[in-house]
N, C-alpha and C positions, 0 to 999 in steps of 0.2 A: 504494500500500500504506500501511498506518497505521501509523504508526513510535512507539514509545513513546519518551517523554524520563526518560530517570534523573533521579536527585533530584540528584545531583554536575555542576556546570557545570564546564567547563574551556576556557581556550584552546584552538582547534585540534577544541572536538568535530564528529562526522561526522554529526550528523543529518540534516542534507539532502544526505549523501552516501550515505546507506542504500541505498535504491533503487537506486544506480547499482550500489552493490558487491554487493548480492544479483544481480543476473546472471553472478557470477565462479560462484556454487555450483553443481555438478553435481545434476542434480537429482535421481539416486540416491547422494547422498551418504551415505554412513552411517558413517561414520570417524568420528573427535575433532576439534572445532573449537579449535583450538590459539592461543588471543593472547598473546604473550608482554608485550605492550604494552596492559595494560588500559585505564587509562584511566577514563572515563566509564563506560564497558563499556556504552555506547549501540549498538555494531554487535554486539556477543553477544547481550544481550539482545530485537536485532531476531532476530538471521540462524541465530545458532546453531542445529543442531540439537538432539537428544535430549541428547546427549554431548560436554562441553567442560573445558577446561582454562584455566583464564582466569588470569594473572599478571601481575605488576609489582614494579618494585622500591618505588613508594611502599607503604611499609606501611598508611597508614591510609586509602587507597583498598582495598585489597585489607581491612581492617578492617572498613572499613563494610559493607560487602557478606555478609560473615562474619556479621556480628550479623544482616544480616539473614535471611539463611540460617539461621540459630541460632535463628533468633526473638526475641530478646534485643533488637532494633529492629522495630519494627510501627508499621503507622498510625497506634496510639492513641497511644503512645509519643514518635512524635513531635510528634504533635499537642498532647498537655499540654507537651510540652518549649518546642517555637515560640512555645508561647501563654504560658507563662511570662517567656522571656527574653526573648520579643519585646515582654513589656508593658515591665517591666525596662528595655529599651533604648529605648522610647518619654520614660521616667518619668526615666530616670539620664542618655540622651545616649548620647552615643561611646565617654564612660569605661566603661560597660558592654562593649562592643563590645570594648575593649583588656582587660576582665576575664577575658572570655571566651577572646579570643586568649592570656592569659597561663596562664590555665589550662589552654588545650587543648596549650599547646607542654613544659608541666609532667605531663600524666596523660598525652595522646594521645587523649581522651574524641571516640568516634565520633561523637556527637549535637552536640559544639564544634564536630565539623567540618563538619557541615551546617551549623551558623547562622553559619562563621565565613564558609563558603564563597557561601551568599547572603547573608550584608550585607557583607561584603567589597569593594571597591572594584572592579566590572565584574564580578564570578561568579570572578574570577580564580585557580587554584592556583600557589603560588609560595615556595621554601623558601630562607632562606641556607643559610649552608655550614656553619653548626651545625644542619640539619634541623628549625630555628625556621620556623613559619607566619609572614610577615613581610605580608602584603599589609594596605594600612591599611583604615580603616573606609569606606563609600559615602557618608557623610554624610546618608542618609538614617533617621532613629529609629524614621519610624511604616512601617519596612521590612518589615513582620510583619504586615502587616493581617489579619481575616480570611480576605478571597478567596487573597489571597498563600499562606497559610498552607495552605487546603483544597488549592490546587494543587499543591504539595509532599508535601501525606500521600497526595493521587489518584497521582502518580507512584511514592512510596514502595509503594503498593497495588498498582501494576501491575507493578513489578519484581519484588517479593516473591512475585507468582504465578506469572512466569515460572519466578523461582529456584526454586518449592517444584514445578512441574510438571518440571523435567528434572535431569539428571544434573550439575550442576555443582560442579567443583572451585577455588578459589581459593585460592592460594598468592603469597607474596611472594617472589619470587626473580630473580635475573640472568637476563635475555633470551637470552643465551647457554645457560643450563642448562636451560632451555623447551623451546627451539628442538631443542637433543639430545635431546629426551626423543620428539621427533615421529618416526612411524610411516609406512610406506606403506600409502596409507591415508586419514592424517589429510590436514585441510586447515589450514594454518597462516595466521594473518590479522596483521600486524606495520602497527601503527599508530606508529613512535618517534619522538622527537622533528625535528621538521625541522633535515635540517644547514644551517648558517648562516642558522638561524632564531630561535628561543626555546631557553632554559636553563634550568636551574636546580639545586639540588640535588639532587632524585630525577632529574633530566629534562636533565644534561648528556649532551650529545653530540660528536663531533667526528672528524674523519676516517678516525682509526682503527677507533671505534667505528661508521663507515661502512663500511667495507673488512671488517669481519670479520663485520658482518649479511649482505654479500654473501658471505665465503665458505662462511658457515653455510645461508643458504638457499638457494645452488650447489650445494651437497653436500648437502642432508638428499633424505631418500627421500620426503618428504612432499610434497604441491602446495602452493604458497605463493602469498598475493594479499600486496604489501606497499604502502599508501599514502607519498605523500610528494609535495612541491611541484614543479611542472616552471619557470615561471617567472609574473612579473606585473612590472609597468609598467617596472619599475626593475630587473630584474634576470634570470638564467636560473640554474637549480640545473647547474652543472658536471660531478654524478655521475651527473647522469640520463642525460647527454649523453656521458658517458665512461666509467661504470663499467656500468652496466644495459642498456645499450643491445642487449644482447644475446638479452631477453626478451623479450616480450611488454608492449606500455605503449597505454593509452587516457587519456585526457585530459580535463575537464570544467572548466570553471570552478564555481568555489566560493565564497561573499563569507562572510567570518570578521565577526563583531558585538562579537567580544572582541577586547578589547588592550589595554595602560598607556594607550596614546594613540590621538588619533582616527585623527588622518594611519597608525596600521598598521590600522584596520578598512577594507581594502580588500581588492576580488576578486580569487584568484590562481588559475591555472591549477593544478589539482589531478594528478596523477598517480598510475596503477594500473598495477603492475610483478606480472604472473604468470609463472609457469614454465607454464604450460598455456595453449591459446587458449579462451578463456569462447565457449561455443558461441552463447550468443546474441548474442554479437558478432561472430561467426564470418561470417554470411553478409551483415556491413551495407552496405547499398547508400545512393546518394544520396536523398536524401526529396522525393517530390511536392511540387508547390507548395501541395497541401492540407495538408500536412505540416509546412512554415515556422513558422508559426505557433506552435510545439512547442519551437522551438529558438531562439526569441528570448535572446537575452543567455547563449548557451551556444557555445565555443567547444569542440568534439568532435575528437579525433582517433584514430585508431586506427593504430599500427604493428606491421606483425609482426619479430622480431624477425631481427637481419642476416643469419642462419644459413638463414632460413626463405625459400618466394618472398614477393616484395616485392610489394603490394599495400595502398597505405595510400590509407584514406579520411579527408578532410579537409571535416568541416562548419564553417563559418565564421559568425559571427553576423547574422543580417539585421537591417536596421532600414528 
């Protein structure tokens, strides 16, 4: 399937986890597509139906989006905008770069946050604890090229059409007050921060704030898909293994190209925790040897959940 990229980069986006997570959607779905965890809003923008509720506590993620829904941000718009500062930060340097960051931590200006967002050090999003944009410049000036440039307004064009063909809502609010607003019905999709992974200030997380996602999407009336890490080289996630384990969970490896440092852009095993079994994983059996081939550098698992019969299939990577 052809998966559109947003114009917003971030640690942690799902792009080449689209595909895997559109097999969770029923495919007479017709409820509210519920993120309380926008983000990038790369998986809404694929998967979403007609009708969605898309949220975050970062405000000027859920900002940008706005404008563009509003019309207030459009291709042309940011196409003069890129092409101005972008000369600018060729002509001035870094200091530009730090003008801009000072200015956007002063207004909040959505178009600062796209340029701060790509010449930024990695695509990176990252806030202190005053809600200051703190990530330093990429050290690159001539970061704006043309080509650079057109492929940021083609993205901005492709969002923008999705957003103006359906029904969607954007709101900045607490995950918590999302999550209660879901229906039977809806299908809820929570992207949050990984615990004992990345932080920051829109994007702290921590055990508690683990404990009460699980008792919210235990209890809501809605079907929920929720991402999050199961383990990679060094380590295993302890709540997948102790607090979830009661769900539904399939497994994929995933390789991250963002991070501060190189040593964290490695592959980690990804995990998909439903309250429902996704029917097209429903009947997976082991793959032909015509088939191998498919599943190079992919380490698969499916478990149903402890309450359920047991029945787990374990594909394992060939080389």
């Amino acid at each position: 399937m052809k998966t559109y990229i947003p114009p917003i980069k971030s640690q942690g986006i799902k792009t080449k986890l689209v595909p895997f997570i559109s097999q969770y959607i029923p495919k007479d779905f017709d409820g509210v597509w519920i993120e309380p965890f926008l983000g990038t809003g790369v998986v809404a923008f694929n998967l979403a139906p007609n009708k969605a509720l898309l949220c975050d506590s970062n405000p000027h993620l859920i900002q940008f989006y706005q404008a563009i829904q509003n019309k207030q941000i459009t291709p042309n718009t940011v196409r003069n905008y890129l092409q101005q500062e972008g000369d600018r930060l060729l002509h001035l340097g870094e200091q530009h770069y730090y003008f801009i960051r000072d200015r956007f931590n002063a207004t909040g200006n959505s178009l600062d946050f796209l340029f701060l967002n790509r010449a930024g050090f990695n695509g990176m999003i990252r806030f202190n604890r005053k809600g200051e944009f703190n990530i330093p410049f990429c050290r690159k000036t001539n970061r704006f090229s043309k080509a650079y440039i057109t492929k940021i307004v083609n993205q901005v064009d492709n969002i923008s059409q999705i957003i103006h063909a359906k029904k969607f809502t954007f709101i900045c609010q607490d995950y918590q007050e999302t999550i209660a607003s879901a229906q039977k019905g809806d299908l809820i999709y929570c992207d949050p921060p990984y615990i004992d992974r990345h932080a920051d200030y829109f994007n702290s997380w921590t055990e508690k704030d683990e404990l009460q996602l699980y008792h919210l999407l235990k209890h809501s009336k809605a079907q929920f898909i929720l991402s999050t890490w199961s383990h990679n080289r060094y380590r295993t996630n302890y709540y997948l293994e102790n607090l979830w384990k009661e769900f539904y969970i399939t497994k994929q490896e995933h390789f991250y190209h963002v991070g501060a440092k190189e040593s964290n852009r490695n592959s980690m095993i990804e995990a998909m925790i439903s309250n429902f079994e996704p029917l097209s994983l429903k009947n997976e059996i082991t793959p032909t040897i015509s088939q191998l081939p498919l599943l190079l550098n992919i380490e698969y698992s499916y478990v149903k959940p402890a309450y359920a019969i047991q029945s787990d299939v374990i594909l394992h990577s060939h080389t």
